[in-house]
N, C-alpha and C positions, 0 to 999 in steps of 0.2 A: 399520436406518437409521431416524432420528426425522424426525417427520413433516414437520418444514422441511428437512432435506434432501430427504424423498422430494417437496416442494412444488416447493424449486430443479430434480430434475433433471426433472420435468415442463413446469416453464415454459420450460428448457433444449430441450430434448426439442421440443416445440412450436414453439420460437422458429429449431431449426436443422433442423426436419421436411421443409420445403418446399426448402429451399435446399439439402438434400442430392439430394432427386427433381429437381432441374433443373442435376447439379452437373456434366453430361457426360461423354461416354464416356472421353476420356482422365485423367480422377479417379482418383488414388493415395490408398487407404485403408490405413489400420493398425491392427490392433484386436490390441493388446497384456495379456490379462490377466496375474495374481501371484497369488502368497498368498506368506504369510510367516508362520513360527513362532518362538518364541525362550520364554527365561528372562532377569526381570532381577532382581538384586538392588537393592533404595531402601534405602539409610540410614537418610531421612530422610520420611515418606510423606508428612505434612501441612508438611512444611519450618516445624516450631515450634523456639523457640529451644533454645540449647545447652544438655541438661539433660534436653527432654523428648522425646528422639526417639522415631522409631517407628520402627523398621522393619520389611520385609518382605520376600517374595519372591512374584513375578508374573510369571505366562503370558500369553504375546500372541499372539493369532491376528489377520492382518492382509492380509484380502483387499486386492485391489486392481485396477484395470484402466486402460491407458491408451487412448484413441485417437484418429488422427492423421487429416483428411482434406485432401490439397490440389487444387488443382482450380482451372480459370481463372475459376470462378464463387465457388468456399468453400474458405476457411483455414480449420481448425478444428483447437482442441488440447482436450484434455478428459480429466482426470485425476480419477480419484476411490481412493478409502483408509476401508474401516472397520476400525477400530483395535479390538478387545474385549479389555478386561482385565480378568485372575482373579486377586484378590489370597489370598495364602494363608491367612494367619489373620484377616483382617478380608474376608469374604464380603459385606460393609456398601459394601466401595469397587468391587464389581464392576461394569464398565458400560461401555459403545461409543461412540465417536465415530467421525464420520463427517467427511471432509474431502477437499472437492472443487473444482477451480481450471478455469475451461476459458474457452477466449475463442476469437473467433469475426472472420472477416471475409467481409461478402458483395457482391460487386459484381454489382449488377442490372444495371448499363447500362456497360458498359468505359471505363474512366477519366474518370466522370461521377457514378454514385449508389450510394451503399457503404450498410450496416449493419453496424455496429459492435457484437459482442456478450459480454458478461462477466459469469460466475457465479462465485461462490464462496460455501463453506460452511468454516468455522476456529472454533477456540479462541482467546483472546484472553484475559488479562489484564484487571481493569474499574477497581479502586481504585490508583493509581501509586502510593498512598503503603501499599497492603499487598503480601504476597509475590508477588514477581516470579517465574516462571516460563514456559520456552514447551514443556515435556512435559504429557502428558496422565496422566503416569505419578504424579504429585503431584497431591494433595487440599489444595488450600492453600484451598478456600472463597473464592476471587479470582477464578474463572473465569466464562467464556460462554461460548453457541456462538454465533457471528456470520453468518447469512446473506445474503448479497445480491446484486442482477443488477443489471443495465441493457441500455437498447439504445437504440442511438444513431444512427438514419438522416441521411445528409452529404449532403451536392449539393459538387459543385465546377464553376466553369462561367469556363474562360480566356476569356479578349480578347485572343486574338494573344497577340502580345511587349506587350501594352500595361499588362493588368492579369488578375485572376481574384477570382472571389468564390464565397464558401465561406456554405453556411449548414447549421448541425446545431440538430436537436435529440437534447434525451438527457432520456431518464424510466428512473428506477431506485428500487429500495428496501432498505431495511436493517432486519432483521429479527432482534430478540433471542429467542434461548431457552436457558435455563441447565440443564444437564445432569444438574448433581450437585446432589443429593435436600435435601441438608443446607446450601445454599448460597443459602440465600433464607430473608430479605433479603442481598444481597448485599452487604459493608460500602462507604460510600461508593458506590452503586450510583445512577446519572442513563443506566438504558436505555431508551431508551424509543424504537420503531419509528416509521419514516419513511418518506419518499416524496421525491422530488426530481422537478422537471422543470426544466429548464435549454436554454434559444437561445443561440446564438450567429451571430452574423451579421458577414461583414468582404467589404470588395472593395479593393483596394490593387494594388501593382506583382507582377509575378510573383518568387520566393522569390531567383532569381538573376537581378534588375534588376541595370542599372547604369547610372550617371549619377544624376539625381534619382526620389525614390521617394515614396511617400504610401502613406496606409492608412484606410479608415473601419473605425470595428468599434463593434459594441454585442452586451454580455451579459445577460441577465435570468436569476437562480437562485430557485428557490423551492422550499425546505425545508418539508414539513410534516410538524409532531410529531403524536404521540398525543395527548398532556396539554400541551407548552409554546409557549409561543409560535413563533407559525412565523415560517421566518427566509427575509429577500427582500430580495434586492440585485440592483441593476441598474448598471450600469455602460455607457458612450458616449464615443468620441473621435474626435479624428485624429491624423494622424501625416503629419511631412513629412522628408526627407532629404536635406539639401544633400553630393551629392560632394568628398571631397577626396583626392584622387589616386582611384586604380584600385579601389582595395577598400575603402578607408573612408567613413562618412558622418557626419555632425555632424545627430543628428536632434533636433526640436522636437513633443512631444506634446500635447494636455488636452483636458479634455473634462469630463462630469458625473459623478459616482455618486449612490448612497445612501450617507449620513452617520449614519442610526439617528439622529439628534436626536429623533424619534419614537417609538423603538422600533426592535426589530429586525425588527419584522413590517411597515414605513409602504411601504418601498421609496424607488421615485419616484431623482427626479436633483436630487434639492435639493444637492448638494455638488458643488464644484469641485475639480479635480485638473491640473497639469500636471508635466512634465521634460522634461528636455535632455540630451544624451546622447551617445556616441561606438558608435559599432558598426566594425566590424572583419570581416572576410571573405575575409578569403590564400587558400580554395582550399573546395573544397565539401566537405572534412574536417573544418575547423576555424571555428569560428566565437567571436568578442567580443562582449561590451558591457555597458556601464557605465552608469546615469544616475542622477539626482539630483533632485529635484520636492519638491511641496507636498502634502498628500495632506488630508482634514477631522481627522486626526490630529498631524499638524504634520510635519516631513520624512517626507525616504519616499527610499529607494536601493536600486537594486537591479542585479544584477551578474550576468551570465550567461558562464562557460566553458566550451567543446566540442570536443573532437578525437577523431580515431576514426584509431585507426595498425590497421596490415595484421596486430597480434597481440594489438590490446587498444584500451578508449576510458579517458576521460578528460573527467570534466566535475566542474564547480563554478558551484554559483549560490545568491545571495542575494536574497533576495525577503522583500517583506511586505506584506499582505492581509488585509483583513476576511474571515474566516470561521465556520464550525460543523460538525461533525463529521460531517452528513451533507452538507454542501457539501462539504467537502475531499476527503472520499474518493473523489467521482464525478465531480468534476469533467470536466476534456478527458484527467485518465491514467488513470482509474479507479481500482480501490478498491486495497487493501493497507497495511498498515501495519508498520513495524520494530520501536515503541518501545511502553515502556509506559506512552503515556501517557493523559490521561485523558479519557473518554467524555462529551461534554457537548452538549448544545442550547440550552447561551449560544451568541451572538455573541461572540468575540473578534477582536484584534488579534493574528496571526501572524507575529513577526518570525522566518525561517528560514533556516539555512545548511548546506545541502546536498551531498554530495560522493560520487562513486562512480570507482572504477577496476577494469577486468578487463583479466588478461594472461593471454595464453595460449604456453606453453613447451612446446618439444618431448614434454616428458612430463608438465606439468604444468599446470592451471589455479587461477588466483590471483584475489582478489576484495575490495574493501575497501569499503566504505561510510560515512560518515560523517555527523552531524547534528548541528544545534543548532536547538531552536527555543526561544524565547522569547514567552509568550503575557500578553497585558493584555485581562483582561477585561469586558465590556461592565458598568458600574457601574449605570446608570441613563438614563433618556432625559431628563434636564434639558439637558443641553449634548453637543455637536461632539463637544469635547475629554473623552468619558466614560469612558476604557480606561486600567486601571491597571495597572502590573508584580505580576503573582501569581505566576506559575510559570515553571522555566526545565526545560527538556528536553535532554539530550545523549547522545550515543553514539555505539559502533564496531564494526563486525559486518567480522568479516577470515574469509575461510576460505580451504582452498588440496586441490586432488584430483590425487595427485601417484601416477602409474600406476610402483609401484617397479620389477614386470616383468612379462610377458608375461597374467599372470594374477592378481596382488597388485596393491591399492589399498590406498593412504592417507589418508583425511580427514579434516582436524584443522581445526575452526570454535573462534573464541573471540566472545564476544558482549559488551559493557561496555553498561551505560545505568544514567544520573545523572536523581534528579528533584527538584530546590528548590523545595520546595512549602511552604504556610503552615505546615504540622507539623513541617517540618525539612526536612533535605537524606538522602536513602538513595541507595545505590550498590549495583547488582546486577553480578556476574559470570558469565559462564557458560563453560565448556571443555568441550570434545566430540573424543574421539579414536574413529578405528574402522578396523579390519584387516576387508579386503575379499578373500576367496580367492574365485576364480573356479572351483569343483568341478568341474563339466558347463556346458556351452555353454548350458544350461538351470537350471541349479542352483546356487546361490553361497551363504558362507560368511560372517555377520558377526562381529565379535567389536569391543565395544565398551563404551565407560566415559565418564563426564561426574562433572562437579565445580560446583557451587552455590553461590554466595556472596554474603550480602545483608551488609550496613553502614551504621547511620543513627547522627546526630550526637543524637538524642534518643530516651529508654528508651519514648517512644509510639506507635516506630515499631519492627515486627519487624525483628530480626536471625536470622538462621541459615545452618546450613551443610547441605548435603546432597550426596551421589554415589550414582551408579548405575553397575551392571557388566553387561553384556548377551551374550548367547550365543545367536545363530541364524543360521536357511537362510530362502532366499528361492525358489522356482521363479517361473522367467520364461516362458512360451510363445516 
């Protein structure tokens, strides 16, 4: 394990120590370890264009452990995976990664004061406009390892049927360290470690009011870089809701932010924002709404859909936001990311369109995701109006885990992501097929294959293709 993971699961470790010793007698634990061995063949090992491939063949040894605690006091999931690969003829690409997901929830006082807790340790992509990749199993010299936590202590505190108000804070940080030897400087490379602390503060009607509604709220984020300007926005409103029939509201918002006229570092509530808007609410499944406003950037719209049926949900929403890469990530969902796009500590302007759906059938589970984001980046602090269109972001990650019988599985992921950047426009592919035999109640059977495919409209941007073919067992405790 390298030394920033072995940093995460100590702070980990530390931050869920106490909450386990007070997590009471009726606490359902589960401590699931693995390992896992295999062979795969790579086509394509640095995924360089058609012409200069490499290939190889490579040994995986692939501990692993899960474990589960619930408890009227701690939720806790916490997964961790060191990956070590031996390449055969190039001894040069041997090397381990480590990657770890685990979140947390702790309620000190019963339906009053929560801690909110999330670690992770991943590979990641850094240049959008070099080789895209999400194995570990490729030396494309594009990679990181990405570490980072947060923790997030809530109050919630109702007034009756009247109202309730909510106050958090959230301190987190994100930590780069790049793995492979030969990968620094990293091309296009803006990594650089941070810090976030982030309020939020709101008191309003409670979630299922009805008749007239209101809301105060104010946010305060503050990013600090290594090296670049730190980034700090603050944001303040209200919000009113006039009824029209049973379930809808015609609401009227505004209030102040930060505009960056200044900088990205001035903060303050020098800018004005309002909209108007329709929201919608048939049943505590589903939920609308629509609105339209002025923002220190000129219009501003955004669009919220949600339904959740009895074998799958269903949402869609449109939003746009001043942010930066360590704001986004931590904000109120925490960290993760799908796409590859690119790592920066500008301020930009985030126009994004979001979309997810899971179904779950008799024998199968289905899953789609989709995106669009469009980013205008922070130009300069002379004017308001200083965010220009640079980059456009898109993609579609579908996959489906279809139980063929009593003991065979099938998993077939496809991945697409586009990125219109100043260098040109490149298009990545990915496919992943894999036959699951269940051997022993303990022991399972992989067999699996992937397909790689990059495409850009200009020769300064790599192209290539790559596949991989995999053969191994897993033991599960």
């Amino acid at each position: 394990m390298g030394q920033s993971a072995l940093r995460l699961a100590i702070r980990s470790a530390l931050l869920l120590a106490g909450a386990f010793a007070a997590a009471g007698a009726t606490a359902e634990t589960r401590v699931e370890p693995r390992i896992g061995v295999g062979g795969v063949y790579v086509s394509n090992v640095t995924l360089a264009p058609s012409g200069q491939e490499d290939d190889d063949w490579v040994a995986e040894l692939k501990p692993g452990i899960s474990i589960m605690h619930d408890s009227s006091m701690l939720k806790l999931d916490l997964d961790y995976d060191l990956q070590a690969l031996f390449y055969a003829d190039n001894g040069d690409y041997d090397d381990q990664f480590s990657n770890f997901l685990g979140s947390g929830v702790v309620e000190l006082v019963p339906d009053r004061l929560f801690i909110d807790l999330d670690g992770r340790y991943e590979q990641r992509d850094v240049d959008p406009a070099g080789p895209a990749a999400t194995s570990n199993l490729f030396r494309s010299g594009n990679r990181t390892d990405l570490g980072s936590w947060q923790v997030s202590p809530w109050y919630r505190q109702p007034f009756g049927d009247v109202a309730e108000g909510r106050l958090r804070y959230t301190y987190g940080q994100y930590n780069f360290r790049n793995s492979d030897a030969g990968a620094q400087p990293v091309p296009g490379s803006n990594l650089q470690d941070s810090s976030q602390q982030r309020v939020d503060v709101g008191l309003g009607s409670p979630e299922d009011a009805k008749g007239w509604i209101w809301r105060l709220d104010y946010l305060n984020s503050n990013v600090d870089y290594d090296l670049a300007d730190d980034y700090k926005y603050a944001r303040a409103g209200a919000e009113v809701g006039m009824p029209v029939g049973a379930r809808n509201h015609i609401v009227l918002a505004a209030g102040g932010e930060s505009d960056f006229e200044n900088g990205q570092d001035a903060g303050g509530l020098n800018g004005t924002w309002w909209n108007v808007g329709w929201r919608w609410r048939p049943t505590n499944r589903q939920s609308l709404e629509a609105r339209v406003g002025d923002r220190f950037w000129g219009n501003d719209y955004l669009f919220r859909w949600a339904r959740k049926g009895s074998r799958g949900d269903l949402s869609l929403e449109y939003i746009e936001q001043p942010v930066t890469f360590g704001a986004i990530e931590f904000g109120e969902s925490g960290g993760g990311t799908i796409s590859a796009d690119r790592i920066v500590s500008q301020a930009y302007l985030s126009k994004r369109l979001s979309g997810t759906m899971t179904y779950a059938a008799a024998h199968s589970d289905w899953r789609v995701q989709v995106y669009w984001d469009q980013r205008d980046y922070l130009r300069s602090a002379q004017a308001a109006a200083s965010f220009s269109k640079d980059e456009e972001y898109a993609g579609i990650r579908a996959g489906t885990r279809w139980q063929a019988s009593a003991r065979t599985r099938i998993d077939f992921d496809v991945d697409w992501y586009s990125r219109n950047l100043a260098q040109g426009d490149v298009d990545t592919v990915e496919l992943s097929v894999a036959l699951v035999r269940q051997l022993t109640p303990q022991l399972e059977a992989r067999l699996a294959g992937s397909w790689n495919d990059q495409n850009a409209d200009t020769a300064s941007l790599r192209e290539f293709e790559a596949a991989t073919a995999f053969l191994g067992i897993v033991w599960r405790r």
